[in-house]
C-alpha positions in Angstrom: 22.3 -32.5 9.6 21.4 -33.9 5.9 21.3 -37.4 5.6 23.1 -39.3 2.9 20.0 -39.6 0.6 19.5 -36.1 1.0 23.2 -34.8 -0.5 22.9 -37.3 -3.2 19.3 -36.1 -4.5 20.6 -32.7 -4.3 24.0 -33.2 -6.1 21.7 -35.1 -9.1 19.7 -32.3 -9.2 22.2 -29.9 -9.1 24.1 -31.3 -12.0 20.7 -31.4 -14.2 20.2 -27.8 -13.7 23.9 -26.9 -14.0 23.5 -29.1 -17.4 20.9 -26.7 -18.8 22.3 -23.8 -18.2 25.4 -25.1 -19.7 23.3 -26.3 -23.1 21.4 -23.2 -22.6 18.1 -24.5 -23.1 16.5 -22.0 -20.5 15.3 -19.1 -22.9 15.8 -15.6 -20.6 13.2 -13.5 -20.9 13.5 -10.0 -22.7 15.8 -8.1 -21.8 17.8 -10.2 -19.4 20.5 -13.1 -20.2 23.5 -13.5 -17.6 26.7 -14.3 -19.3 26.7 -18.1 -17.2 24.6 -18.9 -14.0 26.6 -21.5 -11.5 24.5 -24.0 -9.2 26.2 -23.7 -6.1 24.2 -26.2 -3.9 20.6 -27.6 -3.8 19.2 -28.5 -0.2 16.3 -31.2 -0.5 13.9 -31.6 2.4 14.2 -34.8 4.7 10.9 -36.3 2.7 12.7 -35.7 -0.7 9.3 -33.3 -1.5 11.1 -29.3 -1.5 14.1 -28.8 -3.1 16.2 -25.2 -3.2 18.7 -24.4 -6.0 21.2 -22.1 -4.8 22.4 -19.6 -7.5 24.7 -16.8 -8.5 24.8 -14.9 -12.1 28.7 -14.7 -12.9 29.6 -11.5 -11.2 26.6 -11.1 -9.2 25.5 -9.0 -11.5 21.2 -9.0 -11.8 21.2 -11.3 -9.1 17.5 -10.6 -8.0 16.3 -10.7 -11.6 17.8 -13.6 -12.5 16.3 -15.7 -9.4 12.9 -14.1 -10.0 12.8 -15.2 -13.2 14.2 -19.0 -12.7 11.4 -18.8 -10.2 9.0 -17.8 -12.9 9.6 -20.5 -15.0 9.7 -23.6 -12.3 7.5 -25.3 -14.3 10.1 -26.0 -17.2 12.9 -26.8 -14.5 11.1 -29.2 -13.0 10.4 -31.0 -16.4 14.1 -31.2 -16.9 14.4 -33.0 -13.3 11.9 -35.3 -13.9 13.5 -36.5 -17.6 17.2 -36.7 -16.2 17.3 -37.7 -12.5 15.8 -40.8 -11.4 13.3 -40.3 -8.9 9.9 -41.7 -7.4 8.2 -38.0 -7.8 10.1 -34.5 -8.6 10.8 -32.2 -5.8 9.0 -28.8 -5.7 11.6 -27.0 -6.5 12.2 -23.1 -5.7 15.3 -20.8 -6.4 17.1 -18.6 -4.2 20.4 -16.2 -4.4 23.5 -17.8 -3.2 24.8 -15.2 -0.4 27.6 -17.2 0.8 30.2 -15.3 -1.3 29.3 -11.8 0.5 29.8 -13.9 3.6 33.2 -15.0 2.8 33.6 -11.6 1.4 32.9 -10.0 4.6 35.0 -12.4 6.6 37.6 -11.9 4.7 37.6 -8.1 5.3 37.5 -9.0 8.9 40.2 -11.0 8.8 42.6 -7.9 6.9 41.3 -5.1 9.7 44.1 -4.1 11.4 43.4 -4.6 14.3 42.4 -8.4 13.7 45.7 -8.6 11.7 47.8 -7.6 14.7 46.1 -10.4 17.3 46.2 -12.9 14.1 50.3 -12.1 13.8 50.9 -12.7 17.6 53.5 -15.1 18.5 52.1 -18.5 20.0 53.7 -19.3 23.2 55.1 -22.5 23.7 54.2 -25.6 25.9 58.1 -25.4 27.9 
């Protein structure tokens, strides 16, 4: 479980980076610009000293391009951190692809199988 400290580092972080991309400082390399990259979640390490950006391209679409080549250019990002969140010392910071809408994606397909749907629309018995 995160502490407190934790969550709110991350959030501040998360709004920087979500702050760029909005400005669109971050200069894509050749070849690739994603029409608008949303932060999803950042997960700091208990000693504040890793940080992971969660990320997804709108659509999904170049997903592993897109996180290589955030990850190619940490160097700026973590420039950015140190200039517009308060902290002792900036996180090392890494990116990573945000799979948790494939999850609820595949959930959600579980959920409409038939033969979920029928044990889903069983009647509940009562407590008489």
């Amino acid at each position: 479980m995160r502490s407190q400290r934790q969550l709110r580092v991350g959030e501040e972080i998360r709004h920087a980076l979500a702050a760029v991309f909005q400005r669109g400082d971050f200069h894509w390399p050749e070849g690739l610009t994603p029409a608008a990259i949303t932060v999803t979640e950042v997960r700091v390490s208990p000693d504040l000293h890793n940080a992971t950006a969660f990320v997804m391209p709108l659509g999904g679409i170049k997903l592993p391009e897109t996180v290589q080549a955030l990850n190619a250019a940490i160097g700026f990002f973590r420039h950015v951190i140190a200039k517009e969140v308060q902290l002792r010392f900036v996180p090392k910071l890494g990116f990573a692809a945000d799979t948790s809408f494939d999850y609820a994606n595949k959930i959600t397909t579980l959920l409409q199988d038939p033969a979920v749907a029928k044990d889903l629309a069983a009647p509940v018995p009562s407590d008489e």
